[in-house]
N, C-alpha and C positions, 0 to 999 in steps of 0.2 A: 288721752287716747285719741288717735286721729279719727275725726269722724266725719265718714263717708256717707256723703248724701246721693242717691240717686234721682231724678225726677223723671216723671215721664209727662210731655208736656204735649196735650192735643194741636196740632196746626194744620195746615197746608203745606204740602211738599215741599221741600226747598229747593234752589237748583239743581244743587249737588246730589240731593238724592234722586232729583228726576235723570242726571246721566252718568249715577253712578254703579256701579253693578252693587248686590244689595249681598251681606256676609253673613252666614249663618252664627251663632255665636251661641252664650249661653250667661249667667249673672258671676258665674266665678271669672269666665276670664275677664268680661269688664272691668270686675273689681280689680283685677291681679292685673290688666294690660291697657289703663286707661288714655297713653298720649297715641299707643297703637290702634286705637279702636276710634278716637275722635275724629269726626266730621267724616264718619263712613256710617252709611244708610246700612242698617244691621234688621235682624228678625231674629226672636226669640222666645221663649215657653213658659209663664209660668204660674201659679194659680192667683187669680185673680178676688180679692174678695172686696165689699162695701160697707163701710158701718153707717153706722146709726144715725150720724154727721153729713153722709155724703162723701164721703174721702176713702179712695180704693187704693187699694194696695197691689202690690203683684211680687208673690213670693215663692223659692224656691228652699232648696236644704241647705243655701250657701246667705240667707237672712229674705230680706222684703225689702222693697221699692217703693214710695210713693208712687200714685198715681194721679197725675193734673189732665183733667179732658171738657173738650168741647160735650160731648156725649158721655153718655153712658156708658160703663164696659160690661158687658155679661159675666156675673162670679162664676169661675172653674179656673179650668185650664183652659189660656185662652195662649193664643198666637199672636203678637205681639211687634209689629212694624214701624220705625223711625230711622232719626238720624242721633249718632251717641256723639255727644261734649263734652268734653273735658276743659271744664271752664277756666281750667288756672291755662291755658292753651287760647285765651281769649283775653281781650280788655273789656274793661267797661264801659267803652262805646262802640264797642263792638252793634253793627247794624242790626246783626239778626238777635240782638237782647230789645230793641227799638218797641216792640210789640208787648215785651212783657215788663211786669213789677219786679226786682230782684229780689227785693225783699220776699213777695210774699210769696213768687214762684219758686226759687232758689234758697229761699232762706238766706239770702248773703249780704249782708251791708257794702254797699256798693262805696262809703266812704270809708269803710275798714280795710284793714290789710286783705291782699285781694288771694285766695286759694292757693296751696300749691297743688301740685300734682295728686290727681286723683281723690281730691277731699271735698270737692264738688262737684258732680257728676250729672248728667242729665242723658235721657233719649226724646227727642222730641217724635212723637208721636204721629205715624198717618194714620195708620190703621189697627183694628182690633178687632178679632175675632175666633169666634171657640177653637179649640187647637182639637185636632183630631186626631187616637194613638196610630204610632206609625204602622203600617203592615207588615215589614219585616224589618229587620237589622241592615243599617246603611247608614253610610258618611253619615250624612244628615240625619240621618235618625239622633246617634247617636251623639252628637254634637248639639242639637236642640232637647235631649232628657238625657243625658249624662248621667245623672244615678240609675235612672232605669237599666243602663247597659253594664253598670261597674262591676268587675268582676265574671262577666258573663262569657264564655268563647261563642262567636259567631265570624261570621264569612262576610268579606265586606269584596266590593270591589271598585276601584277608580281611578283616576289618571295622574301617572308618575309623575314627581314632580321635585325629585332628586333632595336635594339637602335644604327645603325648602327655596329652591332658585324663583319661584316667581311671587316669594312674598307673603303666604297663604298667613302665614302664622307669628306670633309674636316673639318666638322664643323657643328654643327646640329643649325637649325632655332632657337629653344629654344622658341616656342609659346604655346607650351601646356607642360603636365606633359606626356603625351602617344606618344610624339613621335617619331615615327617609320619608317625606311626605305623601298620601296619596290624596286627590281633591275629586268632589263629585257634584255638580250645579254649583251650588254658592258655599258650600262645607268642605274642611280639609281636616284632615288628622295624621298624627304622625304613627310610624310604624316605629318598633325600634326591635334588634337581637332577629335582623334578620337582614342579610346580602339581598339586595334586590338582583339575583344570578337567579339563574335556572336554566333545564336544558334550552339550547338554541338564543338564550341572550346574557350580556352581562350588561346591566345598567350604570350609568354613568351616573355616579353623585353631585359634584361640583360642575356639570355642563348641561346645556340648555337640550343636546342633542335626541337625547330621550324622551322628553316630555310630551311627546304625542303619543307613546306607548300606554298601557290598558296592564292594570295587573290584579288577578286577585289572589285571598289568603285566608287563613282563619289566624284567629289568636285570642287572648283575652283582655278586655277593656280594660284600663286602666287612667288612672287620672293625679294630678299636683299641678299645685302653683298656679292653677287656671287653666290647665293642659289636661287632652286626653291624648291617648295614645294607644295602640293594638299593642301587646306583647306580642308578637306572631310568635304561632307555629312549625315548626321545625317539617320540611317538605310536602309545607299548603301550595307554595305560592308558585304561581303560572300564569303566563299572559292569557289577558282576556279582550273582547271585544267591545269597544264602548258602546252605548247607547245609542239605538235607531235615532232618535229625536231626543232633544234636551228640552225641556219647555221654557217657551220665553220668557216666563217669570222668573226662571233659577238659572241666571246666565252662570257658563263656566266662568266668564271673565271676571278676573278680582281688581280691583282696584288695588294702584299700588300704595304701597304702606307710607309712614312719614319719615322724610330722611334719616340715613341714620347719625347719630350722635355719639362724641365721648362723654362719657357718664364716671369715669374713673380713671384715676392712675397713680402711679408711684414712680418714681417720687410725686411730691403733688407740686402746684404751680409755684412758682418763688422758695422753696424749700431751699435753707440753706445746709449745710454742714452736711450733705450727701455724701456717703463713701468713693474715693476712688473706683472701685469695684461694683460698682450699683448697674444692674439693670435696668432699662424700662419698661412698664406693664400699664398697657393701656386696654380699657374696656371698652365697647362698643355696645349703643342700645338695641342695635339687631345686627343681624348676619352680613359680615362683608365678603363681596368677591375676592378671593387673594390675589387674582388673578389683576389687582386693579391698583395691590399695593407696592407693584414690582417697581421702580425709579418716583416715587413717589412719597417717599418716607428722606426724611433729610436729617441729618446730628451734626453741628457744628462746635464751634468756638465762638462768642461773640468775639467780632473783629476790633469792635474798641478799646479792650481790654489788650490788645495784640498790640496796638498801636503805643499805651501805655508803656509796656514792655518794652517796645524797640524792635520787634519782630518785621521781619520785612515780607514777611507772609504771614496766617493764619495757619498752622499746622493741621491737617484733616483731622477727621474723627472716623476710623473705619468699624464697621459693624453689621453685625447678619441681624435677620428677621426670623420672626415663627409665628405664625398665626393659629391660635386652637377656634378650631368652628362652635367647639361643644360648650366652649366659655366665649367663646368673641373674645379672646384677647387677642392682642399684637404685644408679642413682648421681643423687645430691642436689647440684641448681647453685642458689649464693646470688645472687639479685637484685642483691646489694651485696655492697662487700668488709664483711668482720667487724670488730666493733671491736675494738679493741689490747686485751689483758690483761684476757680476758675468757671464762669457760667458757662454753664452749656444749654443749647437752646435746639429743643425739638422740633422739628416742624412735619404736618400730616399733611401735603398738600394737594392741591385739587385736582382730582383723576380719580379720587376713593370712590369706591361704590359700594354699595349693599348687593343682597344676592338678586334683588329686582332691579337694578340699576338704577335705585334712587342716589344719587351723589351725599358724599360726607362735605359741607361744610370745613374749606382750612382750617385751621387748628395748632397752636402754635403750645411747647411747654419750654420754660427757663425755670433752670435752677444751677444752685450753687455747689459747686465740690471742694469740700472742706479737707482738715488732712490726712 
């Protein structure tokens, strides 16, 4: 069983957390979204206890956390500030490990096979202190105790922020065809089984156009996979007015997430004996602009294989696109069947973006069509 370490390590600010706007978060989606969450200064909830040894822990309904501190922590519910690492996302000379033991901080043989994703986990630590229960139901509330709201209808309200276009979140719920982000200081959740319409607006999902807009709603909390999300209510929702003042500590701004990646496809890389008739399906780690895949996506013929032949051109390959938001696929339909024993060579190339304009890294796939 993969085993997931998290650490919480006391330090001094890093850079990045001094100019990075700081996320609201919670231990489920760490666990569930750990390359999304790394080297972003995060805040978080959970109770906090000490044994007998000296060694604190900090735990929620989703397990417990080491705690590594300069100080003391206070046992409760305490509120919880760093920056989170996802070590397999690092090497081992990496600068900012220079301070500590890996062994005994991280528990990790630094001359062993080095982590993958998400199986060594850390937040390094600035600050701690007792958490206080929220006042009333909001983004942030709800996003820092997560079970406290599950299953509860309450009235949230925050600023649109369409099919998550600037990033907020790691991965969308995928229960309706309308769903929609809404963000409030450093917390964002998603809405889902509800049109962001109502009288006098209709909001735009895939455009940046709206995102100044204010909306509230009721519905009922829900949660997966590291996700929470409002089910809304059927003729809650209505523009609202944002916040006199934001306070400095809970900047609206998010930082933007890490590029995005292909993480899958079909056929796979060198695949021989592929059907004439085969589609392509490729996956994406977060959310892409479509708007970014239009002359951008390329199918050919390898040309040396042409030259073998005798061909005095490369014959094209014609083919349409479909992008699904709700899965991130890109799936590639050929015009025609492929010819017999013949590589065909995918290319994604540079201009992709995610829905924050982080850019996709090229990305090339070859495979073989058998008969």
């Amino acid at each position: 069983m993969k085993r997931l370490l998290l650490v919480l390590v006391a330090t001094a600010a890093s850079v990045s957390a001094q100019t990075a706007a700081r996320r609201a978060t919670n231990l489920a989606a760490l666990l569930a979204y750990p390359a999304f969450y790394h080297g972003r200064p995060i805040v978080l909830i959970g109770n906090v206890t000490t044994d007998q040894n000296g060694r604190a822990r900090v735990s929620d309904d989703n397990g417990s956390v080491r705690l590594v501190l300069k100080n003391s922590a206070p046992d409760g519910l305490d509120e919880i500030r760093g920056e989170f690492w996802d070590i397999s996302r690092m090497k081992p000379d990496d600068p900012r490990f220079s301070t500590y033991d890996l062994r005994k901080t991280f528990e990790l043989d630094p001359d062993g096979p080095w982590p993958r994703s998400g199986e060594v986990t850390a937040i390094v630590v600035t600050a701690v202190r007792p958490a206080t229960p929220p006042p009333a139901p909001s983004i942030r509330a709800i996003v820092l105790n997560p079970t406290r709201y599950i299953d509860q209808k309450v009235t949230i309200s925050g600023q649109y922020s369409g099919r998550n276009l600037l990033g907020d979140l790691p991965e969308a719920p995928a229960k309706s065809r309308y769903d929609f982000v809404l963000r409030s200081a450093d917390a964002a959740i998603w809405v889902i089984n509800m049109r962001p319409k109502g009288k006098d607006f209709d909001l735009a999902l895939d455009a940046r156009i709206d995102t100044n807009r204010w909306l509230t709603l009721r519905g009922t909390v829900q949660h997966g996979r590291g996700l929470q999300w409002l089910d809304a209510e059927a003729g809650t929702l209505a523009l609202a007015k944002p916040p006199a003042e934001t306070p400095a500590e809970e900047p609206v701004r998010v930082p933007a997430g890490p590029p995005p990646e292909v993480v899958f496809s079909t056929p796979t890389e060198d695949e021989t004996d592929v059907s004439t008739t085969t589609s392509v399906r490729v996956q994406f780690s977060r959310d892409i602009d479509p708007a970014t895949l239009k002359g951008h996506v390329k199918a050919s013929y390898v040309q040396a294989q042409s030259k073998e032949r005798g061909e005095p051109d490369t014959p094209p390959i014609n083919f349409t696109t479909q992008y699904s938001a709700a899965t991130r696929v890109l799936e590639i339909r050929f015009a025609a069947p492929l010819e017999r024993f013949r590589t065909i060579k995918l290319e994604l190339l540079e201009g992709i973006a995610g829905a924050d304009g982080q850019t996709l890294k090229p990305w090339t796939l070859t495979f073989v069509v058998g008969s």
